[in-house]
N, C-alpha and C positions, 0 to 999 in steps of 0.2 A: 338395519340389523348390523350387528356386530361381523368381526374377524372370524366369530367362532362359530357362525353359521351353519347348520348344517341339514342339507335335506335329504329323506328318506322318500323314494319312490319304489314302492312296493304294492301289488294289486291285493296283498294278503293282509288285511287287518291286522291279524295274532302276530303278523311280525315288526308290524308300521306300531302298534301297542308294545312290544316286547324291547325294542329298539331305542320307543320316546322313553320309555320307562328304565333301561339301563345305561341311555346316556346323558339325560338330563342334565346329571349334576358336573357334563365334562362341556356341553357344547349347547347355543340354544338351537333345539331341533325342532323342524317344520317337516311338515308326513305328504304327501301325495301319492292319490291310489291309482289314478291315468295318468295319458300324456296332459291333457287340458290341465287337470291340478298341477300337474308339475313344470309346466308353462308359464303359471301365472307366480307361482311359488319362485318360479328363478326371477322372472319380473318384479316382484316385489320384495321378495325376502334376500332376494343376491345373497346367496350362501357362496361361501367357500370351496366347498365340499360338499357333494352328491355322491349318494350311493346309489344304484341305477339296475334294477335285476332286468339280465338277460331278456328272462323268458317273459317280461312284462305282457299282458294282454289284454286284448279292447275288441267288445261287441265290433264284428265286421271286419277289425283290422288286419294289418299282415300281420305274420306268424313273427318277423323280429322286429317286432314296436320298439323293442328296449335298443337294439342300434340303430336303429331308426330317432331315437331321441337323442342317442349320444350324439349320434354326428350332428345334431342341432344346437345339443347345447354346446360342440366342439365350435361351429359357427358362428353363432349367436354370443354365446357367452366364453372367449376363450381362454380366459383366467382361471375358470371356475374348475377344479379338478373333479374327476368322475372316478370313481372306484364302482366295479361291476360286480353284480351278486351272482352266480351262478347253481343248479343244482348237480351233485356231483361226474352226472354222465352227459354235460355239457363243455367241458375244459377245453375243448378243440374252440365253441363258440365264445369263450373269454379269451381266448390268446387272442383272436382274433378282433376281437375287442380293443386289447393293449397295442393289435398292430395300427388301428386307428385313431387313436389317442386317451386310451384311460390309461391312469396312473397306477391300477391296480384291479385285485379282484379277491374274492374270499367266497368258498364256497357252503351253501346250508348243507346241515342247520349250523346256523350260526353258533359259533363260540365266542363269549364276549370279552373274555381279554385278549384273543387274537384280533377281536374288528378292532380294538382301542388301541393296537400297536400298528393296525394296517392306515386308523385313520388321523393316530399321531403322526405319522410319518407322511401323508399327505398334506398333511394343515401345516406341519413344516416347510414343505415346498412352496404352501403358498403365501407360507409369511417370509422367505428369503426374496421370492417375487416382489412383493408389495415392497419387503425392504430394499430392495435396490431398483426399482419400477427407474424408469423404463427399459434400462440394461439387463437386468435379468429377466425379463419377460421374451428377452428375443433368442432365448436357447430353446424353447419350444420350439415343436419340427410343426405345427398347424399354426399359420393363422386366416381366422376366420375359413377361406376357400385357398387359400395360398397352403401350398407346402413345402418345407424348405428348414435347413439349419443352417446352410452355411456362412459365414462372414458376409459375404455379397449381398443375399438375400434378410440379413437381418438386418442389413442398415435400409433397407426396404420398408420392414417393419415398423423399424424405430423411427423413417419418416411418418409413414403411414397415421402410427400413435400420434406424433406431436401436432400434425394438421390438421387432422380429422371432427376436431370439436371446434375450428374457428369456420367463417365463411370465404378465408382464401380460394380465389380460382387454381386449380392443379393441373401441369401440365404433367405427362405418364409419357414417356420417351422409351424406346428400345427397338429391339426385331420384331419381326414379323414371328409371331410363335412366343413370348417370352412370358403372356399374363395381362398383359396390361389393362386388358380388361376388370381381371381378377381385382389386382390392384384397385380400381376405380370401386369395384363394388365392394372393398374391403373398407376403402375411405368411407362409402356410405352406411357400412353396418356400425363403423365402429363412432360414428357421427351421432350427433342432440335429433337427425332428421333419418333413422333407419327405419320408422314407422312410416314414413311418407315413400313416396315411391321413385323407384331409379328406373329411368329410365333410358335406355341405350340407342344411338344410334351411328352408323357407318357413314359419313360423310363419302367415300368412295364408291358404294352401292348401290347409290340410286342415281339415279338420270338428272342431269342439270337442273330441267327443265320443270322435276316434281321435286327437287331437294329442299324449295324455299315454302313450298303448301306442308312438305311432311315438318319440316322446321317450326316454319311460324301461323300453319291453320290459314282458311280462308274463309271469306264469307260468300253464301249462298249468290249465284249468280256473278261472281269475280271472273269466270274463265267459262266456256265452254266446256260443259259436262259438272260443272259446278253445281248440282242440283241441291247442295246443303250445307248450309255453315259446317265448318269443321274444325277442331284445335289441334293447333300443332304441336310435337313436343315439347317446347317449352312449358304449355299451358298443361299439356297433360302431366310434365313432374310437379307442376304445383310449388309445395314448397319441401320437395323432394331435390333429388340427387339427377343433373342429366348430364349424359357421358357422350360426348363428341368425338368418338373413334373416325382415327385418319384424319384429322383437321386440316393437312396440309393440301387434300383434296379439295377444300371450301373454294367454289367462285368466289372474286374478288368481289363482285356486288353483293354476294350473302355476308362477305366477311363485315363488309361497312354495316348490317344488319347487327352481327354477332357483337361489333365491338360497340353499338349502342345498347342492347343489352346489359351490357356489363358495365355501362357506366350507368346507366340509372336503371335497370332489369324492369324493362319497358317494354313488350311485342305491339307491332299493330302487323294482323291478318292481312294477308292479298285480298284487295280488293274493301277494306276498315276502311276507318276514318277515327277510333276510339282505339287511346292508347291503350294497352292492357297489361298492369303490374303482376309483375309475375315473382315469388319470389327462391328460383330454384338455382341451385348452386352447380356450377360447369366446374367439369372434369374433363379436359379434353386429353387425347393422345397421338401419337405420332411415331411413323419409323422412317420417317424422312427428315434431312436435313432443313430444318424452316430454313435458318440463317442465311441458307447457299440458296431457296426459294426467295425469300426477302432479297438477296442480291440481285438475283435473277426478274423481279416486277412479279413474281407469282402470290407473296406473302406479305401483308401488309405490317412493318415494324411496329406500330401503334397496337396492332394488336394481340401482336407478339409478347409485348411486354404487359397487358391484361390478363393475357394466359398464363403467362409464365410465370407468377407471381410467387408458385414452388412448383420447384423442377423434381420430379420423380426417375429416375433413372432405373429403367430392370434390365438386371443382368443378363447376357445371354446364357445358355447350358452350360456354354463351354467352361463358361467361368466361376462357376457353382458347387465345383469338387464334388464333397460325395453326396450329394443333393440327385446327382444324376442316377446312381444308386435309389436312394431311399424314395423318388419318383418311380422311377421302374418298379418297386413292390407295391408301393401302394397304389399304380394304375391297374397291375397285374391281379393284386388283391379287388376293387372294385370291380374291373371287369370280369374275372372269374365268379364272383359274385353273380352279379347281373346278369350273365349268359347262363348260370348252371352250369359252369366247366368246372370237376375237382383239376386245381392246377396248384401243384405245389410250392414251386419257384420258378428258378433258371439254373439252366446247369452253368459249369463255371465257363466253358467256353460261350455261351450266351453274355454272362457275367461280362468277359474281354470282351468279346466283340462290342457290347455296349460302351467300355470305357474306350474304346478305340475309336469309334467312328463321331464326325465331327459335328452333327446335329444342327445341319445350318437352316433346320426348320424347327429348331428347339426344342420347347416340351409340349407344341403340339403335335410334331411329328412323333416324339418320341412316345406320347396317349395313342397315337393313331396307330402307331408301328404293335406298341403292348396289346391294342383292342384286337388286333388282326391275329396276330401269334396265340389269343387265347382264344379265339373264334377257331382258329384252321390248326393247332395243335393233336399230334395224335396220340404222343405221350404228356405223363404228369407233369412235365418240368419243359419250357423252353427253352428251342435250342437257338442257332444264330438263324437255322435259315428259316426258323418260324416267324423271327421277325425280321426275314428278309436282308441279312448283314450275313458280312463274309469277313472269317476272322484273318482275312487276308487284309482289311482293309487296315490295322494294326501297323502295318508297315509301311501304310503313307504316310511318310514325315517331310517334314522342309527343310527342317537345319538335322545338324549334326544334336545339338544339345535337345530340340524335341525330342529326338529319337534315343536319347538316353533316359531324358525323364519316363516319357511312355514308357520304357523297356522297365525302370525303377516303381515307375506305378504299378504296372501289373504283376511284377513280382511282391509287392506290398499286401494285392489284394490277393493275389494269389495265396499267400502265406496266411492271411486273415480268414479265406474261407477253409483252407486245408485243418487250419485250429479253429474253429468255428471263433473267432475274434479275440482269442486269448492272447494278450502281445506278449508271453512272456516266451509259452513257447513258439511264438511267429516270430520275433526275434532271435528267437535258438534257433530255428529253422531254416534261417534265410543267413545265421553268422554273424550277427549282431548286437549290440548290446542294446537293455532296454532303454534306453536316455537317447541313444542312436536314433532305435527302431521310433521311438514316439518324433522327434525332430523332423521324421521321415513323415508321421502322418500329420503334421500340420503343415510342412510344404506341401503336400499334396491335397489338404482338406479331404482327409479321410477318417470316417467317425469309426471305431473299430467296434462300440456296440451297435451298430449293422448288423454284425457278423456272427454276433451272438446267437446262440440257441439255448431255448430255455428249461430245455431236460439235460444240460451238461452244467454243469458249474463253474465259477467263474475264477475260482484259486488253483494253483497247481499243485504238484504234491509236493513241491518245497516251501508249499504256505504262504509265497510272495501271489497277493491279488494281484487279477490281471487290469482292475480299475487303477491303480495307485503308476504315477510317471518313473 
């Protein structure tokens, strides 16, 4: 299929007809009335552009099928732009929507020069995409399971893209807390092998003793309690995707296993005698220094440099700017979901206290800290102590120059929520000009539509937009 692809997923015939029929002669359009047709439709037609109604529904399913697909096709396909259809006394569930990744939304009954100006302006987006591929693909705040906009995190992305179609081994380096995982399973969606299966496993989590049967399977009778052949992960990803989280755990006697693998991707089972070709691609990871293990007789060099073949680097929190932000909504958004909690946001001293405190358990702490605050909350909006942070914590600094930037941050954002992210007048605000005030928010990696709300406008009354530097 062509650029101009475009698919309509609507359960209502009269409008999936209405739709082929007034846009024919602008796009070629392909119709699905479920999620299954509109499954197989992205799989084969790889459209552009989807339009996606809300309230889609399916014998037996849940009540929001229609986000329930988006964030699939935000997964699976995340090039492809989704504009949502809504019926008028729905608006709360399209914004919410847009807070999850569509591009847009237009509510029935449709009017059809308004869809054609909603969905020019979409296919725009994603022919400046294609035209600058792979640099303009990494300002989206989704990919695949990853979320994220900032500078740090896009060059994540843009490794991500360039390895993902070859069979290089991938080493995924960072903290504890940072994704890495994520990472691994983004290589494999976005991989010629997303259909075959990824399979995970924790080199630090299992007992010495059973790490090399869960690894490489055994045969029936090999050990004590041995009562059946069995395959071990390599066998089970097949010619699938297997992820070796914590490598730097591996006994030295599995490692001499791993690193014949990876020269000719050969298992033989505890207790074999029959090589067995295996053809699945290793993504290993790590928040240990191999190098300083290598020095130390823990980490074999040889197969250090098998692994390492592309070094994946993920940023910690800290370093992520207003990623930290737009993580806190969108965990808060899921899990208010998912619990049935109405939760609006964070109030602004939630807001600081978050940009303050140092996250040295990253963005798993900081999912675990959102999931708890919107479980034990007793008003609409989170406060500090719901996620357990004291805005006291703002004042632990080390140098002198921290303790200005923080002091600089939070009056930034402070000034960004007080104008709901208008820089023109957050820069009248805080006494500065706007050339200033923007300077300010890219030393800081601060996105100021954050801060945006979408019942306020985005111009001031002197007509200077608050988009334009």
């Amino acid at each position: 299929m062509s650029a101009r692809t475009l698919l309509i997923v609507d359960d209502e015939e009269s409008i999936r007809n209405q739709l082929r029929w007034g846009l024919a002669g602008d796009y070629e359009v392909v119709t699905a009335g479920n999620v299954e047709e509109a499954r197989r439709a992205l799989r084969e037609a790889k459209p552009s552009v989807v339009t996606l109604d809300v309230m889609l529904s399916a014998p037996g399913g849940p009540s929001d099928e229609g986000l329930l697909l988006l964030d699939e096709i935000l997964d699976r396909h995340p090039f492809t732009k989704v504009i949502m259809v809504t019926g008028n006394d729905h608006h709360d569930t399209a914004l919410a929507a847009l807070q999850r990744g569509a591009v847009d939304w237009y509510s029935k009954p449709i009017e059809l020069e308004e869809l054609k100006i909603i969905l020019g302006r979409a296919f725009h987006i994603r022919a400046i995409e294609q035209a600058n591929n792979p640099g303009a693909r990494d300002g989206r705040r989704r990919y695949h399971k990853l979320v994220g906009e900032s500078a740090a995190i896009r060059k994540v992305f843009a490794l991500v893209d360039r390895v993902a179609n070859t069979d290089a081994t991938v080493l995924v380096v960072g903290e504890n807390g940072t994704g890495k995982e994520l990472v691994a399973h983004a290589i494999h969606q976005a991989s010629r092998r997303q259909a075959e299966p990824f399979v995970p496993i924790n080199c630090g989590a299992i007992p010495e003793g059973l790490l090399e049967s869960e690894l490489f399977g055994h045969e029936r009778g090999a050990f004590t309690d041995a009562h059946r052949t069995r395959e071990g992960k390599f066998e089970l990803a097949g010619s699938g995707t297997l992820f070796l989280d914590e490598i730097g755990e591996l006994p030295i006697h599995l490692q001499v296993k791993l690193l014949r693998f990876l020269q000719d991707h050969v298992v033989e089972r505890i207790g074999g005698r029959e090589p067995i070709r295996v053809d699945a691609r290793v993504v290993a990871a790590s928040n240990r220094d191999l190098l300083g293990a290598i020095a130390n007789g823990r980490f074999r060099e040889d197969l250090h440099y098998r692994l390492n073949v592309v070094n994946i680097p993920v940023p910690p929190l800290r370093d992520r700017g207003d990623d930290l932000r737009l993580l806190a909504e969108y965990f808060l958004e899921f899990y208010a979901r998912h619990h049935k909690r109405r939760i609006r946001g964070f109030t602004q001293s939630a807001l600081r206290a978050i940009q303050a405190h140092a996250w040295p358990g990253n963005v798993r702490e900081l999912e675990n800290r959102v999931q708890r605050g919107v479980i034990l909350a007793q008003d609409a909006s989170l406060r500090p102590e719901d996620l357990e942070l004291g805005e006291a914590e703002a004042a632990q600094t080390r140098t002198l120059q921290q303790a200005r930037d923080e002091s600089e941050q939070r009056l930034i954002l402070d000034a960004l929520t007080r104008n709901a992210g208008n820089i023109t007048r957050a820069a009248r605000d805080i006494d500065v000009s706007r050339p200033t005030f923007h300077d300010l928010l890219r030393k800081h990696g601060i996105d100021a539509a954050r801060f945006r709300r979408p019942d306020l406008p985005e111009s001031d009354e002197d007509g200077e937009s608050a988009e334009q530097p």
